[in-house]
MDAnalysis code that builds the backbone (N, CA, C; Angstrom):
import MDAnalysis as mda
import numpy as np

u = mda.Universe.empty(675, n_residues=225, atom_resindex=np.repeat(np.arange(225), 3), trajectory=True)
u.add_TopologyAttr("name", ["N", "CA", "C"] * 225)
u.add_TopologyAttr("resid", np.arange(1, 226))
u.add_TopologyAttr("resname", ["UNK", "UNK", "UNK", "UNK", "UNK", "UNK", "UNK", "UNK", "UNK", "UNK", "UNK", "UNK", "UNK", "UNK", "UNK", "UNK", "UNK", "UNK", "UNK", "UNK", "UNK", "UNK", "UNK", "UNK", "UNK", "UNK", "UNK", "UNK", "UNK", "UNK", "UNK", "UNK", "UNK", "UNK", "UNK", "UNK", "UNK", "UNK", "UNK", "UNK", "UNK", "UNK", "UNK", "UNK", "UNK", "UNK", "UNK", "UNK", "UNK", "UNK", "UNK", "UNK", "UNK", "UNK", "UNK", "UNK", "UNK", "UNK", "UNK", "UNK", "UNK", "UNK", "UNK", "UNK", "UNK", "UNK", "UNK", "UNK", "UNK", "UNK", "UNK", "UNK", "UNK", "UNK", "UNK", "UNK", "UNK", "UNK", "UNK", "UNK", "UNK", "UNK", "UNK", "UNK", "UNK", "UNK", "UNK", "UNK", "UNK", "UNK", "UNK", "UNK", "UNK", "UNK", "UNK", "UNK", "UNK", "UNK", "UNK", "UNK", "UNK", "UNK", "UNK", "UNK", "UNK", "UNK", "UNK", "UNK", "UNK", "UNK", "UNK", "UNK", "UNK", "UNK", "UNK", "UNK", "UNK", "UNK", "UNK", "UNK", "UNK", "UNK", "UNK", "UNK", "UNK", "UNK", "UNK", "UNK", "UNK", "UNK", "UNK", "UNK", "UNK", "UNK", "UNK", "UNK", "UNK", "UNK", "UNK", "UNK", "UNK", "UNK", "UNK", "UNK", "UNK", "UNK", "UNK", "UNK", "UNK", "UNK", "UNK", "UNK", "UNK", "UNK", "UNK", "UNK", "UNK", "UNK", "UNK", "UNK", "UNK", "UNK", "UNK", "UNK", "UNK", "UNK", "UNK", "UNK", "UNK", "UNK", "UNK", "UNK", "UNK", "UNK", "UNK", "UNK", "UNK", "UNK", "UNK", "UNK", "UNK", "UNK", "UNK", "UNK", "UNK", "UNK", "UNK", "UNK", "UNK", "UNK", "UNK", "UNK", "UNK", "UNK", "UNK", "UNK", "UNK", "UNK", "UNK", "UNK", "UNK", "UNK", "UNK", "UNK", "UNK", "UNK", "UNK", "UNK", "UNK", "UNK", "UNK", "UNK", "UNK", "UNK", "UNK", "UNK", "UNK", "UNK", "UNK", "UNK", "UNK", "UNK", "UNK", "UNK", "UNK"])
u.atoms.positions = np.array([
    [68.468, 81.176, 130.156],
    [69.077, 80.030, 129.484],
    [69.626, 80.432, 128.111],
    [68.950, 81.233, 127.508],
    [69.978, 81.619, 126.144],
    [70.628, 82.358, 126.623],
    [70.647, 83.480, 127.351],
    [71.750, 83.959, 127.586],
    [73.196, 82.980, 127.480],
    [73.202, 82.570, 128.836],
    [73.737, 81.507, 129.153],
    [74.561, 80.163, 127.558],
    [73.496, 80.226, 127.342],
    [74.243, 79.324, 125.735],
    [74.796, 80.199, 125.102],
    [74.592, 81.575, 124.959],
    [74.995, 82.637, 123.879],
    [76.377, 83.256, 124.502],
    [76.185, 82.972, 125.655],
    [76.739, 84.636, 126.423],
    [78.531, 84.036, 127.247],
    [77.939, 82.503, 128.246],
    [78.997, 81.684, 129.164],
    [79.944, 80.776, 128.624],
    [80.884, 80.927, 128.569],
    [82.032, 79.539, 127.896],
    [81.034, 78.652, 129.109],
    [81.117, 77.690, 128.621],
    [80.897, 76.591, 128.779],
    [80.824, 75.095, 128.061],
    [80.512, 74.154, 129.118],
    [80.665, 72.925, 128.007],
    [79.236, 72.275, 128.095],
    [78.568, 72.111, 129.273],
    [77.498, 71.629, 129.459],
    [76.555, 72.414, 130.515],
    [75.098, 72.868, 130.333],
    [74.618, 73.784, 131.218],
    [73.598, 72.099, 131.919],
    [73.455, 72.414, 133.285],
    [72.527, 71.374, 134.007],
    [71.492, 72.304, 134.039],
    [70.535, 72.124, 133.826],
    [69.150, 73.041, 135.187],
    [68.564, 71.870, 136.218],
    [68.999, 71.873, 136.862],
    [68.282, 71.538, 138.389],
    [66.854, 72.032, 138.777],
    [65.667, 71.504, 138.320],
    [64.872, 71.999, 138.617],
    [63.931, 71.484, 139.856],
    [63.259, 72.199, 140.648],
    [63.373, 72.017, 142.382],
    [62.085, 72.434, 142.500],
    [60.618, 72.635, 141.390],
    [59.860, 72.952, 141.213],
    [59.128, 72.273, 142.323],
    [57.840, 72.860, 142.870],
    [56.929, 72.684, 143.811],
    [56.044, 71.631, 142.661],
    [55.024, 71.690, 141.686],
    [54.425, 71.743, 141.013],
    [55.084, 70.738, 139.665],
    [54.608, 69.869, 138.878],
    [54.791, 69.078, 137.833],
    [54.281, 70.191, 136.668],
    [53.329, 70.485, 137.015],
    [53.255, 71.926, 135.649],
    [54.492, 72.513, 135.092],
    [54.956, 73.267, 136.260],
    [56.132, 74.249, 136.027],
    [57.077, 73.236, 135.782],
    [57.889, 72.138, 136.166],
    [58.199, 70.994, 136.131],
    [58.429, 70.554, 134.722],
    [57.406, 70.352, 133.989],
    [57.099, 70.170, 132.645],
    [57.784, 71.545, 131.430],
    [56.937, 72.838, 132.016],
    [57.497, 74.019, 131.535],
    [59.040, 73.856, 130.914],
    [59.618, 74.329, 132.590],
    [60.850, 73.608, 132.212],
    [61.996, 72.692, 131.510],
    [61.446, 71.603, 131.802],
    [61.898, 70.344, 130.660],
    [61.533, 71.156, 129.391],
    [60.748, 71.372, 128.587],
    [60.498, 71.726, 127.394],
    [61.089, 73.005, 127.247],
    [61.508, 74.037, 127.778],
    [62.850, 75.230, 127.460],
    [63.513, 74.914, 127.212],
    [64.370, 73.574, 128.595],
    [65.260, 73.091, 128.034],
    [65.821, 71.974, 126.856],
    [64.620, 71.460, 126.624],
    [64.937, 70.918, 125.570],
    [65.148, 72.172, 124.065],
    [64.676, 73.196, 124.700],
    [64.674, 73.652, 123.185],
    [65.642, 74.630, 122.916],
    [65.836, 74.463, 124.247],
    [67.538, 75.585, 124.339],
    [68.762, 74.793, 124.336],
    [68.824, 73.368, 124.310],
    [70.170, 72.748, 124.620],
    [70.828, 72.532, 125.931],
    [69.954, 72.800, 126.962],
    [70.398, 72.643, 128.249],
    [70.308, 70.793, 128.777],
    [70.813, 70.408, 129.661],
    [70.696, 69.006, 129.922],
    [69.379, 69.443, 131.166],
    [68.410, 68.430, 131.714],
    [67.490, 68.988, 132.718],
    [67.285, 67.616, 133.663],
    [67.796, 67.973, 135.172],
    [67.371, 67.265, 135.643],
    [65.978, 67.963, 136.712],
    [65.513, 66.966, 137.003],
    [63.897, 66.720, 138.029],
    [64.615, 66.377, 139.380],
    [64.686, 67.232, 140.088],
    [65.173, 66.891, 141.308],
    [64.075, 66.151, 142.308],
    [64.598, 65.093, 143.169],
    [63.730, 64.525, 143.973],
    [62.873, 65.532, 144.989],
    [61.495, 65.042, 145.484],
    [61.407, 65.860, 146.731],
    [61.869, 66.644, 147.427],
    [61.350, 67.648, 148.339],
    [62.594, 68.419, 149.133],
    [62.100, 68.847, 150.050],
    [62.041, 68.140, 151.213],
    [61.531, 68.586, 152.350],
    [61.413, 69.896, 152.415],
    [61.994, 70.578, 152.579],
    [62.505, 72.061, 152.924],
    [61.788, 72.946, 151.955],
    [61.400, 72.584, 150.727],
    [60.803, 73.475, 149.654],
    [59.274, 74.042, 150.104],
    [59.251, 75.282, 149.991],
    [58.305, 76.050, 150.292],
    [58.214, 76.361, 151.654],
    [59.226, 75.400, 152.716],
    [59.664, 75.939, 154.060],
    [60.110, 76.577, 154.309],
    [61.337, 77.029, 153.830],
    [62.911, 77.401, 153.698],
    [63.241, 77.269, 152.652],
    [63.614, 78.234, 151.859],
    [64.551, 78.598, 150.429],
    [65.983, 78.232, 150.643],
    [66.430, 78.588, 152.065],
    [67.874, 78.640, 152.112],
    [68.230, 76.872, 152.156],
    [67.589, 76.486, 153.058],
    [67.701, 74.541, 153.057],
    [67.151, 73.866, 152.013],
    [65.977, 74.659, 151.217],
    [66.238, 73.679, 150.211],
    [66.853, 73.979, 149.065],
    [67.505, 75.243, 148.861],
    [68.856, 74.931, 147.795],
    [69.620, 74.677, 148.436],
    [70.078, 74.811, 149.510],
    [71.280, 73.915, 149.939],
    [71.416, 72.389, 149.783],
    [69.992, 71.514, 150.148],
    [69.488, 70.446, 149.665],
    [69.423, 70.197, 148.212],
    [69.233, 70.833, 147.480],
    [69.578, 70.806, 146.015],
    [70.842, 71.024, 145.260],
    [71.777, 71.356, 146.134],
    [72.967, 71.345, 145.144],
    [73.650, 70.280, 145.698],
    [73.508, 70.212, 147.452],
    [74.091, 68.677, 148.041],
    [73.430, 67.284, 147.015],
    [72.407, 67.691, 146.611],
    [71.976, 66.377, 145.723],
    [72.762, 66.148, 144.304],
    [72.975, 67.461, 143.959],
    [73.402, 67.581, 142.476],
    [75.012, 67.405, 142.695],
    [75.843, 67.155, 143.690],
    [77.001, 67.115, 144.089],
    [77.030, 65.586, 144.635],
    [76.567, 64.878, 145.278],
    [76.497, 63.590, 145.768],
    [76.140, 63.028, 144.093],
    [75.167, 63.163, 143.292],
    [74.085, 62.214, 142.285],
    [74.660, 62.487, 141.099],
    [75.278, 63.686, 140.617],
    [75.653, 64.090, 139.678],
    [77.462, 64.644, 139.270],
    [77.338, 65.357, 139.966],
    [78.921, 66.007, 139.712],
    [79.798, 65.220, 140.088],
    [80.246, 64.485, 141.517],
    [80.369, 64.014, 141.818],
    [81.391, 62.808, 141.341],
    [80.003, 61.733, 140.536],
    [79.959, 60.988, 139.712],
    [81.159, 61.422, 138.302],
    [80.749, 61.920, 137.961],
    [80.802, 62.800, 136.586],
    [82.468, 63.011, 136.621],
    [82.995, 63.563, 137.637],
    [84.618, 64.324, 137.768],
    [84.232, 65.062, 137.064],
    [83.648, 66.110, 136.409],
    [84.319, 66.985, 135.502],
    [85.798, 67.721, 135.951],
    [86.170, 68.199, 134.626],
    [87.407, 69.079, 135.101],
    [87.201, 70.275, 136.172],
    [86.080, 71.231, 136.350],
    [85.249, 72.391, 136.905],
    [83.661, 71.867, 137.044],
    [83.286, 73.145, 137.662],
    [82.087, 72.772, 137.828],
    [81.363, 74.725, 138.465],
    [80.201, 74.732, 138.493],
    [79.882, 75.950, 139.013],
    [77.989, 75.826, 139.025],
    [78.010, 76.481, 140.379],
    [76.555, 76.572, 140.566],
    [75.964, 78.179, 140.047],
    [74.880, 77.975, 139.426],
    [74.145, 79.949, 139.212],
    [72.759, 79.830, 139.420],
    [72.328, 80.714, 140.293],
    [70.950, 81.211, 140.662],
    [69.762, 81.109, 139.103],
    [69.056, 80.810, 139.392],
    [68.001, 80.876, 138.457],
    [67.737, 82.334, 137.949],
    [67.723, 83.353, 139.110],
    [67.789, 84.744, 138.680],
    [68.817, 85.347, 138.251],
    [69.797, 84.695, 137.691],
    [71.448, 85.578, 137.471],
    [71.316, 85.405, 135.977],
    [71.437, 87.061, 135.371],
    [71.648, 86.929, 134.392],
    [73.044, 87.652, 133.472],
    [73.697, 86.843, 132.356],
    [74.731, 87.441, 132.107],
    [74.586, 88.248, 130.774],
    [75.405, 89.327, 130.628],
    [74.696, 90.216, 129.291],
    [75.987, 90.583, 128.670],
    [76.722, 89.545, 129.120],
    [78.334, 90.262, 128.215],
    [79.198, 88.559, 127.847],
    [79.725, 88.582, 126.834],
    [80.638, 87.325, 126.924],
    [81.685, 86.811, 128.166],
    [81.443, 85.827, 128.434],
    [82.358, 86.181, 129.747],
    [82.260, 84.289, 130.010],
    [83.670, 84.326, 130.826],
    [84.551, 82.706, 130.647],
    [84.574, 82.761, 132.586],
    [83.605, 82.089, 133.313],
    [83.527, 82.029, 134.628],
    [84.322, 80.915, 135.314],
    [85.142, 79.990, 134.310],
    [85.570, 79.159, 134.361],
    [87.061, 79.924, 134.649],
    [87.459, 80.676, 133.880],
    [88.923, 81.341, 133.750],
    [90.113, 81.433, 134.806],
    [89.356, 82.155, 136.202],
    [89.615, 82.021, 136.899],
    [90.640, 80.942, 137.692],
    [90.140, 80.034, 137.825],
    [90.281, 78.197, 137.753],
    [91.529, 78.244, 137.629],
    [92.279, 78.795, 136.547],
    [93.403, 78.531, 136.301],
    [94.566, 78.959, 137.348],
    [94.064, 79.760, 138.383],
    [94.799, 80.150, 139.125],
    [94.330, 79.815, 140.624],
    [92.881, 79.350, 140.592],
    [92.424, 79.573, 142.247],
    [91.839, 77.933, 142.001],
    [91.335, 77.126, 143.261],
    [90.700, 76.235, 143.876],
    [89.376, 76.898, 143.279],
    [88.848, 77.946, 143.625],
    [87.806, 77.906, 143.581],
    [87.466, 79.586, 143.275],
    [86.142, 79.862, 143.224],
    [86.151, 81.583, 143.108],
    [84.413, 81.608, 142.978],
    [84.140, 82.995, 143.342],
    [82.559, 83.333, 143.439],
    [82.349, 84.493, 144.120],
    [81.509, 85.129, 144.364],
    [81.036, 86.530, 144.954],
    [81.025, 85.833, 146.506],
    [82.052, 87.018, 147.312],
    [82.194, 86.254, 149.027],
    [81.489, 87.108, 149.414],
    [81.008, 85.791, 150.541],
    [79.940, 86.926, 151.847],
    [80.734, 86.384, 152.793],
    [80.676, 87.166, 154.295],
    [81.412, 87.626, 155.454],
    [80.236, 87.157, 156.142],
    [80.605, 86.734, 157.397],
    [79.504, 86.680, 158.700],
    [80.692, 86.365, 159.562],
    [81.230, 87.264, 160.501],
    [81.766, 87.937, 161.584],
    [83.294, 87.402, 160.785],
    [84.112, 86.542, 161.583],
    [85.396, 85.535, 160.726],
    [85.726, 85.245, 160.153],
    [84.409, 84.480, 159.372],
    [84.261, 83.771, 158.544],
    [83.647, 84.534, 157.275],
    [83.816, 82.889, 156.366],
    [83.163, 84.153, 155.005],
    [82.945, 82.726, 154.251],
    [82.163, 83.103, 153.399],
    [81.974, 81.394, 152.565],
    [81.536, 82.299, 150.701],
    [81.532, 81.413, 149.736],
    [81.056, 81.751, 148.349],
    [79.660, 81.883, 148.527],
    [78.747, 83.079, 147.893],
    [77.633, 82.840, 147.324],
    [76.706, 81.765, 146.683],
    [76.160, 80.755, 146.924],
    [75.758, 79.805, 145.917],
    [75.412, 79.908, 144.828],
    [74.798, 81.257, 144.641],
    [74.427, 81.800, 143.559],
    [75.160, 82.313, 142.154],
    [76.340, 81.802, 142.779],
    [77.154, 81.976, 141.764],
    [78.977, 81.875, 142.388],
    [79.056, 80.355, 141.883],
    [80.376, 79.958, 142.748],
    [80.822, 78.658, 141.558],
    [82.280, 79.012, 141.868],
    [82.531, 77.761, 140.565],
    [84.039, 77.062, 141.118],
    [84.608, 75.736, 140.928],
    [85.652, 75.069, 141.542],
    [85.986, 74.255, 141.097],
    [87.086, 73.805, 140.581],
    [88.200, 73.323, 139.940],
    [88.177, 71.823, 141.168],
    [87.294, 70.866, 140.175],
    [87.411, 69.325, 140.569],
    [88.551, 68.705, 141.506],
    [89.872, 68.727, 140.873],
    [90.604, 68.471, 141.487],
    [91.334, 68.693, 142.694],
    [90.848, 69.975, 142.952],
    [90.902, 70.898, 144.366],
    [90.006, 70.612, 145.535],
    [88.810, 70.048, 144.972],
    [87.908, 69.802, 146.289],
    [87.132, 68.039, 146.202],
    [87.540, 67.650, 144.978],
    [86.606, 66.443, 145.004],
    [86.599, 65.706, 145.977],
    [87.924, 65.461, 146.711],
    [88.100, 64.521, 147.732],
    [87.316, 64.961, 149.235],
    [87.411, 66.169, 149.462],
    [87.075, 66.765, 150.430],
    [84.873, 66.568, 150.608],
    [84.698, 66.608, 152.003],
    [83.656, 66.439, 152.541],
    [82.543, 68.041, 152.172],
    [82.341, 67.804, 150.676],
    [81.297, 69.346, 150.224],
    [80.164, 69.046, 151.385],
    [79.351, 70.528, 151.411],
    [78.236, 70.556, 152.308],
    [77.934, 71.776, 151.526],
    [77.022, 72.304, 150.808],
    [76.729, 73.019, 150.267],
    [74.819, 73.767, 150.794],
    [75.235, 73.255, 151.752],
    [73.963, 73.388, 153.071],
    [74.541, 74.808, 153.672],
    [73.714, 75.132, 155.060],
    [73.982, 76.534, 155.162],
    [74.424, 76.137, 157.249],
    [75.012, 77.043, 157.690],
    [75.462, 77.147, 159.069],
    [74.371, 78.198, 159.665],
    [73.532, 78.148, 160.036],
    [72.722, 78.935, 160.246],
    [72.611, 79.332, 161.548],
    [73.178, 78.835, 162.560],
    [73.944, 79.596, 163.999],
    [74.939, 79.992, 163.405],
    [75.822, 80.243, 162.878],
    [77.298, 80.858, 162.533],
    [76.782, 81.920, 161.541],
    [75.361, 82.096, 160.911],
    [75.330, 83.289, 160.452],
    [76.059, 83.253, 158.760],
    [76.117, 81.109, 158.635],
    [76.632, 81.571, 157.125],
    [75.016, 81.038, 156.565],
    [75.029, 81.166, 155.467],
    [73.598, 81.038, 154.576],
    [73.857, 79.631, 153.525],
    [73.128, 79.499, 152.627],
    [73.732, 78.169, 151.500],
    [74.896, 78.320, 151.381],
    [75.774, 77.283, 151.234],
    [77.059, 77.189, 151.052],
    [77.779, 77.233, 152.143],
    [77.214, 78.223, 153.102],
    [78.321, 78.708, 154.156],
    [79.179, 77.227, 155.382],
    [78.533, 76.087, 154.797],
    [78.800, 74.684, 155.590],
    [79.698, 74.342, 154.974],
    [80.369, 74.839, 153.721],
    [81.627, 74.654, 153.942],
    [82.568, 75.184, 154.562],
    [82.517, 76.337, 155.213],
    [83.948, 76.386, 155.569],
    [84.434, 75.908, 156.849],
    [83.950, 74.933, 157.056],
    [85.712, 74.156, 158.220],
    [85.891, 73.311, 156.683],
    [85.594, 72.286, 155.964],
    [86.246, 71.876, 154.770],
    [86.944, 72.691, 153.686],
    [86.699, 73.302, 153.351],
    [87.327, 74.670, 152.256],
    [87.547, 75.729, 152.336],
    [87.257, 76.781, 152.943],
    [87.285, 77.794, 153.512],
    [88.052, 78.584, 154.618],
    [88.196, 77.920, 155.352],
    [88.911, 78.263, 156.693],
    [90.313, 78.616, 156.635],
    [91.338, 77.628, 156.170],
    [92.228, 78.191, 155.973],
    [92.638, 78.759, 154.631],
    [92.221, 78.932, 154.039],
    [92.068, 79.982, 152.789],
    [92.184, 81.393, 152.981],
    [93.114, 82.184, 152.570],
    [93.077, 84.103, 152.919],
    [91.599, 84.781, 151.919],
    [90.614, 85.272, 151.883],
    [89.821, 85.434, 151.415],
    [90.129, 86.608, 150.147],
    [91.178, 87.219, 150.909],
    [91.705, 87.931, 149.999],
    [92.322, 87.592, 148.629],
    [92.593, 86.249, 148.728],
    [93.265, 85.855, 147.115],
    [92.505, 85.248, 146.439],
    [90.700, 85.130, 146.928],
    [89.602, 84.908, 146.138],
    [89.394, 85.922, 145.032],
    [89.296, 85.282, 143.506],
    [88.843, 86.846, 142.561],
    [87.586, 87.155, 142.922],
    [87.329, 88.233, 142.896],
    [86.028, 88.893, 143.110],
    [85.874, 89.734, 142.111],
    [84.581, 90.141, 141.931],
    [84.108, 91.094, 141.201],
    [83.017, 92.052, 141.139],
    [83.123, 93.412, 140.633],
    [82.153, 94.509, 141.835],
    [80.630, 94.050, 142.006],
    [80.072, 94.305, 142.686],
    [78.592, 94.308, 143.265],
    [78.260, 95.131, 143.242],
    [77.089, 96.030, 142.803],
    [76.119, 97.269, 143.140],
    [74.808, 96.904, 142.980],
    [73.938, 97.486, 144.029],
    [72.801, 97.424, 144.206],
    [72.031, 98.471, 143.342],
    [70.951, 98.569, 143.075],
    [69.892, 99.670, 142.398],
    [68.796, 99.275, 142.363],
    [67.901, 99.700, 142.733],
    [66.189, 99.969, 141.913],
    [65.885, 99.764, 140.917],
    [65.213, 98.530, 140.639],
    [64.738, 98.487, 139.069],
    [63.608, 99.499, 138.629],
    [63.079, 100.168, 139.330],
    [61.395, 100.747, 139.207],
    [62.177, 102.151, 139.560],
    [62.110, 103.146, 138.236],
    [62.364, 104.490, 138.758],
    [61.216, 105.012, 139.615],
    [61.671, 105.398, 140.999],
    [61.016, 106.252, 142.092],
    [60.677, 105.555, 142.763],
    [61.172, 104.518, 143.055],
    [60.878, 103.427, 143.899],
    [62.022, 102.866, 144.733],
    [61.893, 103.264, 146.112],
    [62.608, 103.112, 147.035],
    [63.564, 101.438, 146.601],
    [65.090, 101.882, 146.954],
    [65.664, 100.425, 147.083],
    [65.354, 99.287, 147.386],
    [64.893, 99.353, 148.513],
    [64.760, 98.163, 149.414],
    [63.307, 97.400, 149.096],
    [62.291, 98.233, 147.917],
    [61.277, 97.814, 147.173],
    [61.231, 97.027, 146.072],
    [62.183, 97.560, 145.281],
    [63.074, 97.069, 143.902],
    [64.229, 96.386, 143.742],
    [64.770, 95.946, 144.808],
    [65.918, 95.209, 144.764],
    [66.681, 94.366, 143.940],
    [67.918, 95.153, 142.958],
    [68.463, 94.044, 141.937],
    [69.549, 94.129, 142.026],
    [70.616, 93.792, 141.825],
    [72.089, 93.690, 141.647],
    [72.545, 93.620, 140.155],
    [73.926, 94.291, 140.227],
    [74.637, 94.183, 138.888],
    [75.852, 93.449, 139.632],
    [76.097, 92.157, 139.159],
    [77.139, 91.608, 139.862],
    [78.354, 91.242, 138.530],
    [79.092, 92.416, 138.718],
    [80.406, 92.483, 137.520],
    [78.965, 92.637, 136.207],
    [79.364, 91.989, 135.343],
    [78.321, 92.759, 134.211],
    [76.714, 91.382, 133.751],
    [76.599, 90.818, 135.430],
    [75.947, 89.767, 135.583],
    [74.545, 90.595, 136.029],
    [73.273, 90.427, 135.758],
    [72.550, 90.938, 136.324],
    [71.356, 90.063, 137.182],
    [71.315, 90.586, 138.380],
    [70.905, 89.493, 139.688],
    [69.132, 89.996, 139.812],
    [68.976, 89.413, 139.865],
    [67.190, 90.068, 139.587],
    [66.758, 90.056, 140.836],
    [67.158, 89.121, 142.097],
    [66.922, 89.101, 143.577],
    [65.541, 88.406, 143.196],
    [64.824, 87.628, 143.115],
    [63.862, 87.607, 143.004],
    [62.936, 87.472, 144.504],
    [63.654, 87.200, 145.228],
    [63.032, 86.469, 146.336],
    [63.087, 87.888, 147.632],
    [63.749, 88.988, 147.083],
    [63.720, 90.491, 148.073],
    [62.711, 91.213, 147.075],
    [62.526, 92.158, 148.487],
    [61.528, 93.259, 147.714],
    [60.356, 93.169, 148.031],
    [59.591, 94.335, 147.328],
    [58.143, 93.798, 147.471],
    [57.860, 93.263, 146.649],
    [56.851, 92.232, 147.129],
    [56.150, 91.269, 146.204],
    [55.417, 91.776, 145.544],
    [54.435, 92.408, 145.886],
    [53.450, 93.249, 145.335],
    [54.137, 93.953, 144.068],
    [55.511, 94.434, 143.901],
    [55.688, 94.687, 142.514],
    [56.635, 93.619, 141.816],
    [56.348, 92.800, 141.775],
    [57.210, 91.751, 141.341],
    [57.179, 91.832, 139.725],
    [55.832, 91.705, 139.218],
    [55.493, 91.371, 137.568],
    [56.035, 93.025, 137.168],
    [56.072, 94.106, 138.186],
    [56.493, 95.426, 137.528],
    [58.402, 95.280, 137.127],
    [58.893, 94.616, 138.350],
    [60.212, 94.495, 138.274],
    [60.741, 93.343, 137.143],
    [59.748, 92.484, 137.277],
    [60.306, 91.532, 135.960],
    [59.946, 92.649, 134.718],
    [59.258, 92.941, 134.430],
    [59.266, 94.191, 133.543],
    [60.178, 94.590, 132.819],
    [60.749, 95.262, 134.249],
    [62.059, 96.167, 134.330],
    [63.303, 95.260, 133.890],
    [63.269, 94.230, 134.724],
    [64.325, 93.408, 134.081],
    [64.553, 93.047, 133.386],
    [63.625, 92.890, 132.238],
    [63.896, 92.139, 130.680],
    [64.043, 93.333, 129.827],
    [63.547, 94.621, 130.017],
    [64.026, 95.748, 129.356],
    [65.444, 95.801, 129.904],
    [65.803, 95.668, 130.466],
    [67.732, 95.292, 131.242],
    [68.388, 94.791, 130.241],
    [67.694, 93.612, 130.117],
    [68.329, 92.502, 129.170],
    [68.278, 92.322, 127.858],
    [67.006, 92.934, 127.334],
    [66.535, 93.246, 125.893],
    [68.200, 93.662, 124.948],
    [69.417, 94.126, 125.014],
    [69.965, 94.134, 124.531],
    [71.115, 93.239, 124.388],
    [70.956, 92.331, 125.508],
    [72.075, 91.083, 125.636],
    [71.251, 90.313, 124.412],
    [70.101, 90.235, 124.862],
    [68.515, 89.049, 124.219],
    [69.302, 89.128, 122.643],
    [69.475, 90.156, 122.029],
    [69.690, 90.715, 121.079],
    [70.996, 90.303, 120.089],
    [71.966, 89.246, 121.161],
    [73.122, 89.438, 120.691],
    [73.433, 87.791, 119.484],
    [73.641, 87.987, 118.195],
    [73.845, 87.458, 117.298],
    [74.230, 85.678, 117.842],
    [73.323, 84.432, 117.316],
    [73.788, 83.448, 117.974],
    [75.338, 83.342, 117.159],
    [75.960, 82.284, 118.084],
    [76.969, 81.907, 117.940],
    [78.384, 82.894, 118.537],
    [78.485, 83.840, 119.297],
    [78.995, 85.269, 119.811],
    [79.661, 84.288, 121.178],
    [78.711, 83.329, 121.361],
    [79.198, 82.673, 123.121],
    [80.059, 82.052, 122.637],
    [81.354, 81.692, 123.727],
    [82.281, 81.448, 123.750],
    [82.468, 79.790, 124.117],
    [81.942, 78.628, 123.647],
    [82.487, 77.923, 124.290],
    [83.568, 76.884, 124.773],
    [83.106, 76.254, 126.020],
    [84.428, 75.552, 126.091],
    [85.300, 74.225, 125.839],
    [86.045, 73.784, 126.435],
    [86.668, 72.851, 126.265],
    [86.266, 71.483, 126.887],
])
């Protein structure tokens, strides 16, 4: 979240919080109050602690029906709880040229935005039937229920993208143990791959990652309009 205030043009950050627990629940609310974020308490969620993939899909369909929705903003964009950004950077920018934009995933034909980080220009989709749920015979994941509404006839190719690389947070520790992403100069912590068993080692690792964004003079973020 400071990142995020320091680091993202923006105009208003939501946290959606989807917590199991009123503890953590609470936690929450009080960061954000002290970071400037707006915080909503999301209702129940069937799916939570069932399925990760249905219940953020269930959580952004809520925050899109209850909130955005409502709201029109000019843009709008969803980000993973684990995505972190360590460079100034305007995710909105884009916009000016596309409907929409985000890190694409492929499943055979088809291809849909990441939820984890996907952003879209109001006027391009408000009217249209969002589903921000997942196709899970078709092999798409959260989000992937949009594409017969948005997606489909779209060339995927004139989506901006930006590079992805995988690495090991834990030197000597197999990939597929440590699992993190550098997505463009965003850093993806995966929290939910890997082994569990080193989880508190990899958060570790990850805030020594970040320790020099952490670092960067307030007022440096860019924001927006």
């Amino acid at each position: 979240m400071r990142l995020t205030r320091r680091l993202v043009r923006h105009d208003l950050h939501i946290v959606a919080d989807n917590s199991i627990g009123e503890a953590s629940a609470g936690d929450n609310r009080q960061v954000c109050a002290a970071h400037g974020a707006a915080y909503v308490r999301l209702p129940t969620n069937p799916w939570t602690a069932r399925n990760p993939s249905r219940s953020h899909g269930a959580a952004l369909n809520w925050m899109w029906h209850n909130i955005l929705k409502p709201a029109a903003p000019a843009a709008f964009g969803f980000l993973d709880q684990d995505l972190f950004p360590t460079k100034p950077c305007d995710p909105f920018e884009p916009l000016e040229n596309a409907s929409f934009h985000g890190d694409l995933r492929r499943a055979g034909s088809r291809w849909y935005l990441w939820a984890g980080y996907c952003f879209f220009r109001f006027d391009a989709v408000g009217r249209k039937p969002l589903d921000f749920g997942l196709d899970w015979f078709a092999g798409l994941d959260t989000g992937g229920a949009n594409w017969d509404v948005l997606y489909r006839d779209v060339d995927p190719n004139t989506v901006p993208q930006r590079p992805i690389t995988a690495f090991a947070a834990l030197p000597g520790v197999e990939l597929r143990r440590a699992y993190c992403e550098w997505r463009g100069s965003w850093l993806h912590e995966v929290g939910l791959d890997g082994d569990l068993s080193l989880k508190a080692k990899k958060r570790e690792a990850v805030l020594r990652l970040l320790a020099p964004a952490l670092e960067v003079p307030p007022g440096s973020a860019r924001q927006g309009n």
